[in-house]
C-alpha positions in Angstrom: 187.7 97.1 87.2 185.2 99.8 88.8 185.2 99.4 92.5 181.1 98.7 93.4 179.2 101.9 94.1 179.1 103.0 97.8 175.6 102.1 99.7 173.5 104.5 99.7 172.9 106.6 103.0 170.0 105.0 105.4 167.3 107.9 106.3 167.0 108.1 110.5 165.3 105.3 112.1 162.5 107.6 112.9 161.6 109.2 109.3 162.0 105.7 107.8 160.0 104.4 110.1 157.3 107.1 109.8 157.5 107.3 105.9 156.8 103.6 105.8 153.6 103.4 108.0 152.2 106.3 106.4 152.7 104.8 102.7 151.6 101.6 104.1 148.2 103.0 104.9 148.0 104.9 101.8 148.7 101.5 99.9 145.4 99.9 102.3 143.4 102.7 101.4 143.8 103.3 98.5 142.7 99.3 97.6 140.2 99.9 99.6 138.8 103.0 97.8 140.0 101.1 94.5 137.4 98.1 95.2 134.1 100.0 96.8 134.5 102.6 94.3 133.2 100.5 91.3 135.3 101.9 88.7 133.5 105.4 89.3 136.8 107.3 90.5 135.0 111.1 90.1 131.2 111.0 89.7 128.8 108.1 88.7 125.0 108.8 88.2 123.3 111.7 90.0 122.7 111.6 93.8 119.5 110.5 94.7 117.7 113.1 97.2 114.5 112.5 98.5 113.1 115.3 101.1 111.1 114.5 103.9 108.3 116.1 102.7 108.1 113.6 99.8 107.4 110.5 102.2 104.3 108.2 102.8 103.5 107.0 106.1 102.9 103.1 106.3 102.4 102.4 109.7 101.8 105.0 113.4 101.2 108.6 113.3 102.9 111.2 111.1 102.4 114.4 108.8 104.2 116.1 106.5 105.1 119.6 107.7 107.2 122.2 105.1 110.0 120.1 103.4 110.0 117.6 106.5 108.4 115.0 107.8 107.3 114.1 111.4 106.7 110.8 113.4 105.2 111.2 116.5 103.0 107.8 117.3 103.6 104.3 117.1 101.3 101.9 116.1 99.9 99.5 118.4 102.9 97.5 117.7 105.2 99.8 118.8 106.0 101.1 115.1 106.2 103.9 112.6 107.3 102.9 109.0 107.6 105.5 106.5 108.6 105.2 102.4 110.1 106.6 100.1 108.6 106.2 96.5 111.4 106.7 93.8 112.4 105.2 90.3 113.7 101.6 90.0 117.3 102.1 91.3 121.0 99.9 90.3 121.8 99.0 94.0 125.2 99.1 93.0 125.7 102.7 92.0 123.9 103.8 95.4 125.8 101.6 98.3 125.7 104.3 101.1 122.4 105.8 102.4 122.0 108.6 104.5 119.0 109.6 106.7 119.0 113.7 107.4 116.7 114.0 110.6 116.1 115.8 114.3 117.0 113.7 116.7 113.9 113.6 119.7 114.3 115.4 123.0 115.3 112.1 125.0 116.2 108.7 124.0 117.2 107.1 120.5 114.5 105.1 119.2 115.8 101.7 117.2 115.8 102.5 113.5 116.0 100.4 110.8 116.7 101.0 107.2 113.9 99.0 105.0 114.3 98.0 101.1 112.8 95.7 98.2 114.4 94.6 95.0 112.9 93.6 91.9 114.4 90.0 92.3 112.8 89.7 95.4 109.3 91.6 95.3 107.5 90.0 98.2 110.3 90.5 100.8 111.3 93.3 102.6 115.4 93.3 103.5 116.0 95.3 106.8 119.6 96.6 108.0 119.7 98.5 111.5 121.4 101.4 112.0 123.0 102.9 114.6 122.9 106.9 116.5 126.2 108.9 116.5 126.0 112.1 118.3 122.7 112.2 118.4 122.6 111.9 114.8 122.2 108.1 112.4 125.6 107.2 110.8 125.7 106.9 107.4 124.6 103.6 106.0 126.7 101.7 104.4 125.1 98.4 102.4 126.7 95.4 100.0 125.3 92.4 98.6 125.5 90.4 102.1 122.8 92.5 103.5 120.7 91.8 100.0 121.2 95.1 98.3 121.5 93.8 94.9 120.4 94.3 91.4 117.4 96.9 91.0 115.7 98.5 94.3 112.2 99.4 94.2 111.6 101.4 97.1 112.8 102.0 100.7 111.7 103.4 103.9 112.7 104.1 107.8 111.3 101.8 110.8 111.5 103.1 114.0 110.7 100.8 117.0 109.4 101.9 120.4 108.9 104.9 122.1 109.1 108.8 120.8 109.8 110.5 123.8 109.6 113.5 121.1 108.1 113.8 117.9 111.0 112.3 115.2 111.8 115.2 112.6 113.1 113.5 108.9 114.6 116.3 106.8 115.8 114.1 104.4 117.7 110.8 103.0 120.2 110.9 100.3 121.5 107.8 98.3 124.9 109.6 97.0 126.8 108.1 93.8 129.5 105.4 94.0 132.6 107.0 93.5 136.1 107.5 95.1 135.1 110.6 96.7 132.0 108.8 98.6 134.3 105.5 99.0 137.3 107.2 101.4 134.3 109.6 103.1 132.7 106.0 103.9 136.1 105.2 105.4 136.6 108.1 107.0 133.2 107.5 108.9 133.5 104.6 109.5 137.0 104.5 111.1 136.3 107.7 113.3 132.7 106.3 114.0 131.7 106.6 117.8 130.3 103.9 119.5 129.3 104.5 122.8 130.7 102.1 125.4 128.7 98.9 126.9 129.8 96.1 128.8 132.0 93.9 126.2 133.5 97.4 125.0 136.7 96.6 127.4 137.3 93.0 126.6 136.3 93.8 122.9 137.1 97.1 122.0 136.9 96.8 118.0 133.7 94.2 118.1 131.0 97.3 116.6 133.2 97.4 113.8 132.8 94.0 112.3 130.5 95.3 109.4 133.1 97.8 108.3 134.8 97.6 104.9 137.8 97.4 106.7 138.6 97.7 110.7 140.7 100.1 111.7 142.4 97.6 113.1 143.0 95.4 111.0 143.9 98.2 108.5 146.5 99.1 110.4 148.3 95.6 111.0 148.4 95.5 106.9 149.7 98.6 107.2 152.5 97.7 109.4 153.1 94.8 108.1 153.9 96.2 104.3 156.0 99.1 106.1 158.0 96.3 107.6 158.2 94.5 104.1 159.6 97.9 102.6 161.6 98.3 104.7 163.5 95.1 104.7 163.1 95.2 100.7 165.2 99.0 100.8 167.7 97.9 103.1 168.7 95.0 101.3 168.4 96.8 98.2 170.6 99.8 99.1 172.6 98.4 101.5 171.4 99.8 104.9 172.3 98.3 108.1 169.7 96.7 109.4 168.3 98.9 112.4 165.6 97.3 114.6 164.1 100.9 116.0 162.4 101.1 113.0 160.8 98.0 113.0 159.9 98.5 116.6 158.9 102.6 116.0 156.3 101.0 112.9 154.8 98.7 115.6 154.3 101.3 117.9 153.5 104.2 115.7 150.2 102.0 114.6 150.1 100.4 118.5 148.9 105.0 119.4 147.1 105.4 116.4 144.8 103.0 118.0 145.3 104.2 121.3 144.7 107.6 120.6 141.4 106.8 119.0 140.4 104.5 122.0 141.5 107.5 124.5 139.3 110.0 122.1 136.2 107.5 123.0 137.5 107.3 126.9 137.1 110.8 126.7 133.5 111.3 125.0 132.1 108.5 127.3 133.0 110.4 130.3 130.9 113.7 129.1 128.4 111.3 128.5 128.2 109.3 131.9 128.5 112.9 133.4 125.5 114.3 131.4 123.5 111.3 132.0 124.3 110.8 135.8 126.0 113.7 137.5 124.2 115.4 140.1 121.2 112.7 140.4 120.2 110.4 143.1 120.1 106.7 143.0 116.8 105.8 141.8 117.5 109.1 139.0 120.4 106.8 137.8 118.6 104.0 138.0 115.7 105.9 135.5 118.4 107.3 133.3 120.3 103.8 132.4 119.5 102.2 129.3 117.8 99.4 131.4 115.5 101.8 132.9 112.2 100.3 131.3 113.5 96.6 133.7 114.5 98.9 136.8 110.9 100.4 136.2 109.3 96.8 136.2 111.2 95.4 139.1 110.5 98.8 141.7 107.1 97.9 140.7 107.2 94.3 142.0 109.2 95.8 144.6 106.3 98.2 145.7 103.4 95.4 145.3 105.6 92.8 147.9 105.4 93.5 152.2 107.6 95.3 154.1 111.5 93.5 153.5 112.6 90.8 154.3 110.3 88.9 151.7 111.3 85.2 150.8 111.3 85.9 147.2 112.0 83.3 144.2 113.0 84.8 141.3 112.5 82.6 138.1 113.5 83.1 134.6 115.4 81.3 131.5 117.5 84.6 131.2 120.3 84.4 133.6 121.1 88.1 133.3 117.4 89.1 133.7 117.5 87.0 137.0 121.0 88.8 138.2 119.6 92.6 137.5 116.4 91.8 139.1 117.6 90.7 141.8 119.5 93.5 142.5 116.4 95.8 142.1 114.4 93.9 144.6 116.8 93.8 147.5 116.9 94.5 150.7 114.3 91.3 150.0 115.5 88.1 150.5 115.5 87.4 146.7 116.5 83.7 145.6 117.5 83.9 142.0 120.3 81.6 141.1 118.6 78.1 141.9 118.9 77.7 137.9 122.6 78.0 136.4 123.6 79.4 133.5 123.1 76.3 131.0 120.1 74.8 133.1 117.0 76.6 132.6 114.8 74.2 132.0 115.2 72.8 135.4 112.1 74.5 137.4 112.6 74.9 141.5 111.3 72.0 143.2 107.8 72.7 144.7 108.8 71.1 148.1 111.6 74.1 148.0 108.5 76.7 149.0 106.7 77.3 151.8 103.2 79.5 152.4 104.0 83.3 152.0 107.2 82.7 149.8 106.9 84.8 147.0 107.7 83.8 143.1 108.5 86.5 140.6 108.4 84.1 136.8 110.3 86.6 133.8 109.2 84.4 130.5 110.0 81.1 132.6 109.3 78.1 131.0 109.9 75.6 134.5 106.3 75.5 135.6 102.9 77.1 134.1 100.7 79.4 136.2 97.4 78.2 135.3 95.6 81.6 136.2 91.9 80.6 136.1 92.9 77.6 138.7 95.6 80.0 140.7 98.2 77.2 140.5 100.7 76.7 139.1 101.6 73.6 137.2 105.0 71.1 137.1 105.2 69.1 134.1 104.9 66.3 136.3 101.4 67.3 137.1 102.8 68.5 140.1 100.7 71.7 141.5 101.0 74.7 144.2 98.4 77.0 145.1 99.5 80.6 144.6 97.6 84.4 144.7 98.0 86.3 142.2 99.6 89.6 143.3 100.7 91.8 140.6 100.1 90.7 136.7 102.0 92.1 133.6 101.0 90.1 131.1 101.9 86.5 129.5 105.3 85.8 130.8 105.8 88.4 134.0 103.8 87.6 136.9 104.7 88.2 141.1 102.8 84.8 142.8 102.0 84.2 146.9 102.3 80.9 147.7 99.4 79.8 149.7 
C-alpha cells in the first residue's frame, strides 16, 4: 500500500495572508465591474459628447462664448438651468455623466444634474452632485434615481450665488463598458469628501450611493480571504496559523485607514487655506455658514449697547444654538424650547418692556405687523416695535 502523499508546504503567514486579501478584492471587483458593465466588456455605443457651446439657456443669464458656455446670473429665483438638446438616448448604455467646467473664483454653487424620459414626459428627475477639488465628480446614475428606458434631454441647475461667472466646457455621457465600470469605481472609492460635523462619528456616510462602499468592499474581501484560506489549509494539509487570519483583518483594517489619513491630510490644507492668517470675524465670513453669521452680526448691529435681554425664537434647534453664539456678549435666551418642543411658544408673561425677540421661521406666536403685536394662538397679544425686518419669517421685535 502507498503511504499517503506528504502535505504540501504552507506559504508564510504574511504572503498567504496578503495573496488572499488581494484576490479577495479582485473577486469583489471584478462582480462588481461584471454587473454595471451590462455585458459591454470593451466598447458599447459611441460616447456621447456635447460641448458647451452647443447648450440652450432655460433660466438666468448666460452666453455661449468659443466652444464653452458661461453662467454668470441667476434668475430671480436664484437659478440658472441650461440644456442639452441631443437624440433620444437608452439610459442604460449611458449610466455615468460627466460635466467638463471652470470652477468660479470663490465658492461652489449647488449643482444639479436634470433629465426626462420618454416614459415620463412631463417630469423632470433631478440627482445632485457634488464638487471634488474644485471640480464635479463624475455622475454616476441607475434606475433608483429614474434613469430608465429612453432619455430625451438633460441639462445642469445651479442654485445660488456665482461669486464668478460658471465656465461649462463640456459634458460627456461615456459608453457602458468594463473600462468605464472599474474607472467609476475607482472614483468613487478614492472620491474626496470634504469633512463636516458627522464625518467623525460617520466616516463612510457620503458614500451610501456608491455601487459598492469601500467599506463594505473590503469586509467581503476579507471575509472570502478568510474562506480560502481555511478551504487551502484543510485541503493541503496546513497547520492552521492564526497570524493570517489576524494579518487579513488588519491588512483591510489600514487600507481604510490610510484612505481616512489621506483625507486627514487634505482637510488640513484646506482649513489652512480657508482660515490661516485671518481674524475672527474673517473666519467667521469664510465658514460655510457665513451667509447666517452675516444675518446675525446684522441683528447684532441693529440691538443697544450689550447686555440686551434678547429672546431668540425658532423651530430649528441648531439655528437657535449658532445664533446665539453670534449675538453674544448679549444676554441671548434661546433654549426656552427643547429639541422635540417647538411648537411650545414662550409665555408672554416671560417678557418685560425693552426685552428683545429675534423669531427664525418660528411658528409659536404671529407678528401681526400692520397691528405691531404679536399674536398667541390663545388670542393672547404683546405690543412690540419693529426693529430690523428680513422678510416673512426673520424679524428682531422691542417689546413695548
Amino acid at each position: 500500500m502507498n503511504a499517503a502523499a506528504p502535505a504540501a508546504p504552507a506559504p508564510r503567514w504574511w504572503l498567504a495572508a496578503g495573496s488572499l486579501l488581494l484576490a479577495g478584492y479582485a473577486v469583489v471587483l471584478g462582480a462588481l465591474v461584471a454587473w454595471h458593465a451590462g455585458g459591454e466588456w470593451s466598447g458599447g455605443p459611441p460616447a456621447i459628447v456635447v460641448p458647451g457651446s452647443a447648450l440652450e439657456l432655460v433660466r438666468g443669464g448666460g452666453h455661449a462664448a468659443g466652444d464653452t458656455f458661461v453662467l454668470d446670473a441667476p434668475d430671480a429665483t436664484g437659478t440658472v438651468i441650461v440644456a442639452a438638446r441631443v437624440a433620444p438616448l437608452p439610459a442604460d448604455r449611458h449610466a455615468r455623466v460627466e460635466w467638463k467646467l471652470a470652477a468660479p473664483g470663490a465658492g461652489e454653487p449647488a449643482l444639479t444634474f436634470l433629465w426626462r424620459t420618454r416614459d415620463q414626459p412631463a417630469r423632470t428627475l433631478t440627482k445632485a452632485m457634488r464638487w471634488v477639488d474644485g471640480r464635479i465628480a463624475p455622475l454616476a446614475l441607475d434606475p433608483a434615481d429614474g434613469w430608465t428606458g429612453t432619455v430625451t434631454g438633460f441639462g445642469l441647475a445651479v442654485r445660488g450665488a456665482l461669486p464668478a461667472p460658471l465656465v461649462l466646457e463640456s459634458v460627456t455621457l461615456p459608453a457602458i463598458s468594463a473600462a468605464t465600470a472599474v474607472e467609476t469605481l475607482r472614483g468613487q472609492w478614492t472620491a474626496r469628501y470634504p469633512f463636516k460635523a458627522s464625518s467623525i462619528a460617520f466616516p463612510f456616510d457620503e458614500e451610501r450611493n456608491d455601487h459598492l462602499s469601500l467599506l463594505a468592499a473590503t469586509a467581503l474581501a476579507q471575509i472570502l480571504a478568510i474562506a480560502g484560506y481555511l478551504l487551502l489549509a484543510r485541503r493541503r494539509g496546513w497547520t492552521f496559523d492564526a497570524r493570517v487570519l489576524w494579518a487579513v483583518f488588519l491588512g483591510g483594517w489600514l487600507l481604510l485607514d490610510a484612505r481616512w489619513q489621506l483625507g486627514l491630510w487634505r482637510q488640513l490644507g484646506d482649513t489652512a487655506r480657508a482660515y490661516a492668517g485671518k481674524s475672527t470675524d474673517e473666519k467667521h465670513r469664510a465658514a460655510v455658514d457665513r451667509e447666517y453669521y452675516a444675518l446675525m452680526r446684522e441683528m447684532g448691529a441693529a440691538l443697544p449697547a450689550p447686555p440686551v435681554r434678547v429672546f431668540f425664537l425658532s423651530d430649528n434647534v441648531s439655528l437657535r444654538a449658532r445664533g446665539a453664539f453670534f449675538l453674544y456678549p448679549h444676554n441671548v435666551n434661546a433654549f426656552l424650547l427643547e429639541p422635540g418642543q417647538a411648537s411650545r411658544p414662550v409665555p408672554p408673561d416671560a417678557l418685560r418692556a425693552g426685552d428683545h425677540l429675534l423669531l427664525v421661521l418660528y411658528s409659536g406666536v404671529r407678528y401681526e405687523r400692520g397691528a405691531g403685536a404679536l399674536v398667541w394662538t390663545d388670542g393672547r397679544r404683546k405690543a412690540v416695535d419693529e426693529v430690523l425686518w428680513k422678510g416673512e419669517g426673520i424679524v428682531l421685535l422691542r417689546v413695548k
